[in-house]
C-alpha positions in Angstrom: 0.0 0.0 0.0 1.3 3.8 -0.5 1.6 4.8 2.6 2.6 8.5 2.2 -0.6 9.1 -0.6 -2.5 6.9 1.8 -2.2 9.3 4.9 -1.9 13.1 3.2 -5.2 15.5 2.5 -7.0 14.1 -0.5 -6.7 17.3 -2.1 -2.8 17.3 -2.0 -2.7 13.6 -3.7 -4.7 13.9 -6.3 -4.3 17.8 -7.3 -0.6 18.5 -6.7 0.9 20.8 -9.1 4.7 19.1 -9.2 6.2 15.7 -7.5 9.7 15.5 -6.8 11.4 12.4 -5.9 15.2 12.2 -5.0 17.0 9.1 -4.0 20.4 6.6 -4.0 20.4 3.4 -2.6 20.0 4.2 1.1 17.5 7.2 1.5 14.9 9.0 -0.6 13.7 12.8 -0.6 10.2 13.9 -1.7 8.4 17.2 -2.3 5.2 17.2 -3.3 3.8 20.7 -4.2 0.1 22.3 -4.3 0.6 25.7 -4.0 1.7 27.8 -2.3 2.9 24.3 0.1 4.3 21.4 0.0 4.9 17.8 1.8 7.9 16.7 1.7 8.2 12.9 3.4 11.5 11.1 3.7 12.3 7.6 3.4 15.4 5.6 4.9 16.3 2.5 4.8 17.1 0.6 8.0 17.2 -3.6 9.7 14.4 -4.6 10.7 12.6 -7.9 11.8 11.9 -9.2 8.5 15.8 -8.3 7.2 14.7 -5.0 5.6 12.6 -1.9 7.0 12.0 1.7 6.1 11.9 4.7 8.4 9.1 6.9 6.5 9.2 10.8 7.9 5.8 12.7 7.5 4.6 15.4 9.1 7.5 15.3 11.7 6.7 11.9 12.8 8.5 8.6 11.9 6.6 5.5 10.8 8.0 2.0 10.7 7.0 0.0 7.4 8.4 -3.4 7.1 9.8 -3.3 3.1 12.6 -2.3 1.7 12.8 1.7 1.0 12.5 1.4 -2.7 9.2 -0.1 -2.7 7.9 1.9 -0.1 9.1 4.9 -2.7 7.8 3.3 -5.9 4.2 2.5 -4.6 3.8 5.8 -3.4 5.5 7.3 -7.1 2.9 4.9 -8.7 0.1 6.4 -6.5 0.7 9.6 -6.7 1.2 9.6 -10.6 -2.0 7.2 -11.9 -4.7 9.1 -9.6 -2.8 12.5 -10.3 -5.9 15.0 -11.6 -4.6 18.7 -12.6 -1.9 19.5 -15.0 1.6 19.2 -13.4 4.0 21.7 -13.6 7.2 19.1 -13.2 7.5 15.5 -12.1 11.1 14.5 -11.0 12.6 11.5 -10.2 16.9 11.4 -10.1 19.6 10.3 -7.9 21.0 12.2 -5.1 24.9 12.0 -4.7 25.9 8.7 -2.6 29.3 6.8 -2.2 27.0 3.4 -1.9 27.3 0.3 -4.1 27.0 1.5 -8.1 25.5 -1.9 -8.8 23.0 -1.3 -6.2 21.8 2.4 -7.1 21.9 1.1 -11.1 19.2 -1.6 -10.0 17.4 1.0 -8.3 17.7 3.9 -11.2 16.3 0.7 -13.6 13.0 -0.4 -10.8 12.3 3.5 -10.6 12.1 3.6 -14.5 10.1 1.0 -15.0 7.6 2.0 -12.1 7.2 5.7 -13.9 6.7 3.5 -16.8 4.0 1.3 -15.4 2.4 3.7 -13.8 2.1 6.5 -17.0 0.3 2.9 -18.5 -2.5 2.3 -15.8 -3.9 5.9 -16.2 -6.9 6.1 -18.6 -5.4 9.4 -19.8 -1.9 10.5 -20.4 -0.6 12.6 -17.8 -0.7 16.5 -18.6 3.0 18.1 -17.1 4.8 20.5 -18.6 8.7 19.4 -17.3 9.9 15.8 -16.9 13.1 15.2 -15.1 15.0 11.9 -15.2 17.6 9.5 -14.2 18.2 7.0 -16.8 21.0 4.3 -17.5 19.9 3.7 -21.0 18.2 7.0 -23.1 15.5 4.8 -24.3 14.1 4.8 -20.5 13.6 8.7 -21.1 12.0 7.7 -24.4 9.5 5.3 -23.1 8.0 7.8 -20.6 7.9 10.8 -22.4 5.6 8.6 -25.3 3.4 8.5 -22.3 2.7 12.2 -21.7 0.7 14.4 -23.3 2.4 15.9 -25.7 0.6 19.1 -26.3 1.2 20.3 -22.7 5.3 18.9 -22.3 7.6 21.8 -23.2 11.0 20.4 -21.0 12.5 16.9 -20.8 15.6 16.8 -18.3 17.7 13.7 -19.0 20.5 13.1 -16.3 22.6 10.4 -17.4 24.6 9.6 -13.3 28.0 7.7 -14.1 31.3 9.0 -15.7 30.8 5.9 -18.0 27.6 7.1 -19.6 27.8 8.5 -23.1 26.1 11.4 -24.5 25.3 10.4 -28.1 22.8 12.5 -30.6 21.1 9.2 -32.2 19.8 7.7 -28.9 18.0 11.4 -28.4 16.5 11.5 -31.7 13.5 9.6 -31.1 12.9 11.5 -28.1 12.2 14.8 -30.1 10.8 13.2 -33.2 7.1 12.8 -31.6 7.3 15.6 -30.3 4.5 17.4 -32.6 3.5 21.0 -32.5 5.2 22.2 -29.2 8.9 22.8 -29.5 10.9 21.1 -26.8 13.7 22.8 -24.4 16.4 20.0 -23.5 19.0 19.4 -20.8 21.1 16.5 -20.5 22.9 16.3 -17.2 26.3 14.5 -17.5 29.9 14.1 -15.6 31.7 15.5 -18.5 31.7 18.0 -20.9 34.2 17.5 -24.0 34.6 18.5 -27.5 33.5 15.5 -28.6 29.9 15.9 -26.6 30.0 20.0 -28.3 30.2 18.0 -32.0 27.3 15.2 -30.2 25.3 18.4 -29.7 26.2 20.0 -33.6 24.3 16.9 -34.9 21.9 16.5 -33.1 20.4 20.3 -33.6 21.1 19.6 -37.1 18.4 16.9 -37.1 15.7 18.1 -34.6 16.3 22.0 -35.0 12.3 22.2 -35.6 11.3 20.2 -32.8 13.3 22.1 -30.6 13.9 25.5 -28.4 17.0 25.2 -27.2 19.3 22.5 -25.9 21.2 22.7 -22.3 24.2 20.7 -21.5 25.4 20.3 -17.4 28.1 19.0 -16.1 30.2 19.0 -13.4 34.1 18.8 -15.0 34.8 20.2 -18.8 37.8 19.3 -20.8 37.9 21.3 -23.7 39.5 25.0 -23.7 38.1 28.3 -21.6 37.3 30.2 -24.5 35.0 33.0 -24.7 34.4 32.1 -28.8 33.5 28.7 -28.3 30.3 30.0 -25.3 30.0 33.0 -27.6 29.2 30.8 -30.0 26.9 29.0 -28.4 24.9 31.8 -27.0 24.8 33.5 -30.0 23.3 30.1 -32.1 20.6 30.4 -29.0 21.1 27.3 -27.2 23.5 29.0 -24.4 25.5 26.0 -22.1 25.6 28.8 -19.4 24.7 28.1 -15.8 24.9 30.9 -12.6 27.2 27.8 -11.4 29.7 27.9 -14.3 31.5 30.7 -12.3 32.3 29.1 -10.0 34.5 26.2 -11.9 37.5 28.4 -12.5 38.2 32.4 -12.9 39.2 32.2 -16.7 34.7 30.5 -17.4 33.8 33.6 -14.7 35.5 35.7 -16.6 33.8 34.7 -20.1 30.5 34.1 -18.1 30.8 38.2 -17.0 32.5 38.7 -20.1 29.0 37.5 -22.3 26.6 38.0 -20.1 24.2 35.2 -20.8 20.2 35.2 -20.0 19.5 32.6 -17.3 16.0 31.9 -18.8 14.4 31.4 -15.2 11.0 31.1 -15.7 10.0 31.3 -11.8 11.5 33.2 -9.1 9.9 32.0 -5.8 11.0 34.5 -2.8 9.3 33.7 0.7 10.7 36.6 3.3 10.9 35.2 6.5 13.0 34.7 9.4 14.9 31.5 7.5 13.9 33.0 4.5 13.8 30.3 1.2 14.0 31.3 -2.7 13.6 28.9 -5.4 14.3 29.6 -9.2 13.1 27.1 -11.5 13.8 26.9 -15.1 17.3 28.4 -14.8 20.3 26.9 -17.6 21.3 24.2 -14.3 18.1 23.3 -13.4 16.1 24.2 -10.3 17.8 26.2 -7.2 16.9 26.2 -3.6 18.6 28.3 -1.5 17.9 28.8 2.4 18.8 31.6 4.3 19.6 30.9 8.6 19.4 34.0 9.8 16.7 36.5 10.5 15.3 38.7 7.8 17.1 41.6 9.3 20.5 39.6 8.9 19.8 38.5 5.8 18.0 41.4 4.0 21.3 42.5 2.2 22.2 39.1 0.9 18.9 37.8 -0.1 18.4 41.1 -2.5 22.1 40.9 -3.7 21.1 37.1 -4.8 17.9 38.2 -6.8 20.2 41.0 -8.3 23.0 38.3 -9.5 20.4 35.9 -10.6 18.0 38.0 -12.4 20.8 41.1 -13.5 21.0 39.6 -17.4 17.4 38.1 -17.6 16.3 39.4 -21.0 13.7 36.7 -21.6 10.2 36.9 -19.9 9.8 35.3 -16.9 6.7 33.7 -16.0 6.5 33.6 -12.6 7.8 36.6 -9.9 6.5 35.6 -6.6 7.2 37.6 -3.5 5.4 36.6 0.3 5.9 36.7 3.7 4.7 34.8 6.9 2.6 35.0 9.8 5.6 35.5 12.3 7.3 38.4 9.9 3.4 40.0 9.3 3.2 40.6 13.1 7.0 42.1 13.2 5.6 44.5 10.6 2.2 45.4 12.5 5.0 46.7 15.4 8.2 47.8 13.4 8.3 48.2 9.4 12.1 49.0 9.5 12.9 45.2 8.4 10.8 45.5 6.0 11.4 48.8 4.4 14.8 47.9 3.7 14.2 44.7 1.8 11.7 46.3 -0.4 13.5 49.7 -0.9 17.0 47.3 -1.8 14.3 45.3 -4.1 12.8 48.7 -5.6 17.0 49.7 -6.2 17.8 46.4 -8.1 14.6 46.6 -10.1 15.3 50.7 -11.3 19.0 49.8 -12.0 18.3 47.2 -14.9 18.9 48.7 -18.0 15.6 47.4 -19.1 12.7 46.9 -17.1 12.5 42.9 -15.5 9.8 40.9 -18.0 7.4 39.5 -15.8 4.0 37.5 -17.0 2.6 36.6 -13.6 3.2 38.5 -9.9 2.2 37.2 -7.0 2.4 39.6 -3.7 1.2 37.6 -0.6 0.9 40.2 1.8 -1.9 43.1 2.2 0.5 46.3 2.5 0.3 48.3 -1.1 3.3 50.6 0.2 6.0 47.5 -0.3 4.1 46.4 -3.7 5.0 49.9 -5.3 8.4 49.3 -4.6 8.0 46.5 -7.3 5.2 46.8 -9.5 6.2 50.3 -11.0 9.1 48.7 -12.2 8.4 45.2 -14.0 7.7 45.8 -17.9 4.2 47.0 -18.3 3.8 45.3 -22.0 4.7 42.1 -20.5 2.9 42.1 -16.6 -0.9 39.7 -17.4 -1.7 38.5 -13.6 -1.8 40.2 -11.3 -2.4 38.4 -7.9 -2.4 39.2 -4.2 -3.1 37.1 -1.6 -3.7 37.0 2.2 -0.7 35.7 4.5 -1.5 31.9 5.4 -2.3 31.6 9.0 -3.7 35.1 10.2 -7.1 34.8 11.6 -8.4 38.9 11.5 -9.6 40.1 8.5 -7.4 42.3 6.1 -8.2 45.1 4.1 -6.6 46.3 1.4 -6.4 49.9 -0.4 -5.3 50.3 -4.5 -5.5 53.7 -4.5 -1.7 54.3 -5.5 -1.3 50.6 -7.4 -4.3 51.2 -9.5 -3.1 54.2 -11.6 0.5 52.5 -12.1 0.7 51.4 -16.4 1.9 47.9 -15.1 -2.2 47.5 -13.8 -3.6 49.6 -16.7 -1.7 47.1 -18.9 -2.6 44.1 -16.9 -6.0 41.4 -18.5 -6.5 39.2 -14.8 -6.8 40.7 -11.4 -7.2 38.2 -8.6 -7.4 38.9 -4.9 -7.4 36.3 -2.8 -9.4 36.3 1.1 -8.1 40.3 1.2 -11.0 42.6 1.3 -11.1 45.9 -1.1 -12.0 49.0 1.0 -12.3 51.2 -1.9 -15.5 51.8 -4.8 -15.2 49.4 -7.5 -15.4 52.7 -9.4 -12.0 54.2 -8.5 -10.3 50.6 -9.1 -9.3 51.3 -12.7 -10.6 47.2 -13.8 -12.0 48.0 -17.0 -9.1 46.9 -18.4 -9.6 43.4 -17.0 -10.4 40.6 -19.0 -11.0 38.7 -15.7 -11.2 40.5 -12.3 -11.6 38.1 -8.7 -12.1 40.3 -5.6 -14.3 40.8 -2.6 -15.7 44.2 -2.2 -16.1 45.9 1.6 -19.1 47.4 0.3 -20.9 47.4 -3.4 -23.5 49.6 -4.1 -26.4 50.3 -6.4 -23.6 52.8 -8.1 -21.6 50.4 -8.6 -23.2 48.2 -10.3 -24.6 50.6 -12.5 -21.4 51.7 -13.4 -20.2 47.8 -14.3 -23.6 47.9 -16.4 -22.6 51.2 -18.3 -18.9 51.1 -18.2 -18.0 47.6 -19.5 -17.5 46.7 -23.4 -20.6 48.2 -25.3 -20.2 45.4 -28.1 -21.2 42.5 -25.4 -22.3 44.7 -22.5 -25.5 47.0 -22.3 -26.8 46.3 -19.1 -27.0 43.3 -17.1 -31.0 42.9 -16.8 -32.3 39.7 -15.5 -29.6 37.3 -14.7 -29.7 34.1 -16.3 -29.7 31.9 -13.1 -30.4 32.9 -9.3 -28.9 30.2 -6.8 -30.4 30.7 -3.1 -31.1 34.3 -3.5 -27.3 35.2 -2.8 -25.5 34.4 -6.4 -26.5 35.5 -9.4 -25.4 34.6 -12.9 -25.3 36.5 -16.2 -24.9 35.5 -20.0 -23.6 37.9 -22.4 -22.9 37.2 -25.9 -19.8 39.3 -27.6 -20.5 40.1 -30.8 -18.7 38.8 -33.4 -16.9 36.3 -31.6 -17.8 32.3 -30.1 -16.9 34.0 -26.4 -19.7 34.9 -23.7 -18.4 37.0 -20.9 -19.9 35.3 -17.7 -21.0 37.6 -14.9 -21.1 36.0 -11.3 -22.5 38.6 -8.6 -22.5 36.7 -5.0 -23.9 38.6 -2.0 -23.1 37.0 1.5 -26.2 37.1 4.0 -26.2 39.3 6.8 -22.6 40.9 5.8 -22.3 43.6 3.3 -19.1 42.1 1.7 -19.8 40.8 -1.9 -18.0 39.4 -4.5 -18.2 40.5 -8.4 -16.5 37.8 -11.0 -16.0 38.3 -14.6 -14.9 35.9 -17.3 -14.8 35.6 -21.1 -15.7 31.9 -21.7 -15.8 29.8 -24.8 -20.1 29.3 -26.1 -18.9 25.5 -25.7 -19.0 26.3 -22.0 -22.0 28.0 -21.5 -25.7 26.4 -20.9 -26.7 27.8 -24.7 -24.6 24.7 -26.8 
């Protein structure tokens, strides 16, 4: 039986949104993610009565189960991936670094294959997830998984290949990217060497696949061929950079071409929780994913946690599509008594931000905190042609309500510009007519108060083309929500109009969204 999917909330087993899985032939590491958390069990494998047991970690508490640690691993992998419901942003399963028996981990690296494998076949659909990650011996392993996705929705395959022995050669990858389809694939192998012999490996196989792919990444931990700032020139230049933030650290002469060319790190999500122990994670970066934990108290660590986002994020010239910036419970009731902390790290943030030479691309922001001062020292400062989401959310674990005022963060371009407003358990003190939303393809708030004005300005103010007035809704559900049809002209889209007043309380909450006629109750 799993026993970590067996004893977890329902909602976190079947709707994760990535499942990592980390292991050698002693110990494994899981995270399982639904944002904004995550569970993260460990297994370990230890005697026991029947000759083999497994020390399972969960919630702070150690369980006994009597089987080896592998099995324990792979019937929970197996669980987790054949009743997995939502699209996954990344599932991951590799080795962690061990000084164990070879022999041993390869058995292992070939039973955790085939259980991805077995499980991908028991689903009645193919799994939807957009990055795989995997430890292989052989690079047909890689291939038999990835034919069991859903093609449409995987954009990254991340093949790590664990021994100095394994060889990196462009035919085994070939029918990898060949059913590939529509969507153009990113790449990254992972080896223990980097040659010229892999560079001409690489030359051939972008020769072949150059359609079916974006870019290909090569890691490594020891390179033979020369430090040469033509040869990574090159390679940036052709659009399939081999760059990393670690590659300066492997000698002076790479940090030097590394400074020297200045490569975009593609990250693609830049997580930054600010908290005493603060954590950032950067995903989608030319090495992979970065975790980086911070001991000391935000005061302490203010300065270095701001100098880190500045390093990582100084070259990005390509759009990132995730900037998320929160806080915790503890560090919201420090600012409730002294905002000095927190002034700094926001006022460094705002001084990294206004000394790019172009503003930071950024398609989705995520503030979890309730104070508009410290979100205009970001905001104002992403690029306004890029910035689509917009989305602020209420600190997990504070029990008072929370208010929040847009009067300043409303008239920035960045929100003019913006299509999707969503605020999350916060509730808006201002008029829904000062809020600047007509520019909102989709807006998601709760309103302190809504009045008859205001809804007669939604009536009068939204599109004419597919918006005269809102009349008789369409559908009444317990006299508190009330739901509206509108057609837009010229187009198969309805924009749907949810209006939800909560009894006894004069908080409300106003939902628009352009739907496909597909979706409605008309077709």
């Amino acid at each position: 039986m799993p026993f970590v999917h067996d004893h977890i909330q329902r909602v976190d087993k079947n709707h994760a949104t990535g499942i990592n899985f980390s292991f050698n032939d002693r110990e494994a590491h899981s995270r399982i993610f639904r944002f904004p958390n995550w569970t993260e069990p460990h297994y370990k494998h230890v005697g026991g009565s029947a000759g083999v047991s497994t020390v399972v970690t969960l919630h702070g508490k150690e369980c006994l189960v009597e089987d080896y640690f592998i099995s324990v691993v792979c019937e929970d992998v197996e669980a987790f991936v054949i009743h997995q419901l939502k699209n996954l942003t990344h599932i991951s399963l590799n080795t962690l670094e061990t000084d164990g028996d070879p022999k041993m981990l390869e058995t292992i690296i070939n039973r955790m294959c085939r259980c991805l494998e077995n499980s991908l076949q028991s689903r009645t659909q193919k799994l939807k997830v957009e990055q795989l990650s995997l430890s292989v011996l052989e690079i047909n392993q890689a291939v038999s998984a990835v034919n069991l996705l859903d093609r449409e929705i995987l954009r990254t395959v991340i093949v790590h290949l664990p021994f100095e022995d394994q060889v990196f050669a462009a035919d085994d990858f070939i029918p990898l990217i060949d059913g590939q389809g529509r969507q153009r694939l990113d790449l990254r192998i992972k080896l223990h060497k980097f040659s010229v012999e892999v560079l001409e490996e690489v030359r051939k196989l972008l020769t072949s696949t150059s359609k079916q792919l974006n870019s290909i990444t090569i890691n490594y931990k020891t390179i033979k061929c020369i430090e040469n700032v033509g040869i990574l020139d090159k390679s940036l230049n052709q659009g399939r950079p081999i760059f990393s933030q670690s590659l300066r650290k492997v000698s002076r002469s790479i940090r030097q071409c590394v400074d020297y060319i200045k490569p975009d790190p593609h990250i693609l999500v830049y997580f930054m929780l600010l908290k005493n122990s603060s954590s950032v994670v950067i995903e989608e970066m030319m090495n992979g994913k970065i975790e980086a934990h911070y001991k000391g108290s935000l005061e302490q660590e203010a300065v270095r946690i701001v100098n880190d986002f500045d390093l990582n994020t100084r070259h990005q010239k390509s759009r990132m599509n995730w900037l998320y910036v929160g806080m915790d419970e503890e560090i919201w009731k420090l600012k409730e008594k002294d905002d000095s902390v927190w002034s700094k790290v926001f006022k460094l943030l705002r001084a990294v931000l206004v000394s790019r030479t172009f503003p930071l691309k950024v398609k989705t922001l995520t503030f979890v905190f309730h104070w508009q001062c410290l979100m205009m020292d970001v905001l104002p400062y992403l690029d306004a042609e890029i910035l689509e989401n917009i989305h602020i959310n209420r600190i997990e674990g504070i029990d008072e309500k929370c208010v929040i005022e847009l009067d300043e963060i409303s008239k920035t371009e960045q929100w003019s510009k913006a299509i999707r407003l969503r605020i999350y358990d916060l509730t808006v003190r201002m008029s829904i007519q000062d809020m600047n939303i007509l520019n909102f393809k989709r807006v998601d708030i709760i309103l302190k108060t809504m009045t008859p004005e205001d809804i007669t300005f939604c009536r009068k103010c939204s599109t004419a083309d597919f918006l005269a007035a809102l009349g008789e809704p369409y559908r009444v559900v317990n006299n508190i929500k009330y739901i509206w049809y509108f057609r837009i002209e010229n187009t198969p889209e309805y924009l749907h109009v949810v209006f939800e007043q909560i009894p006894l309380q004069t908080e409300g909450r106003l939902q628009f969204a352009k739907i496909h006629q597909n979706k409605t109750p008309f077709f």
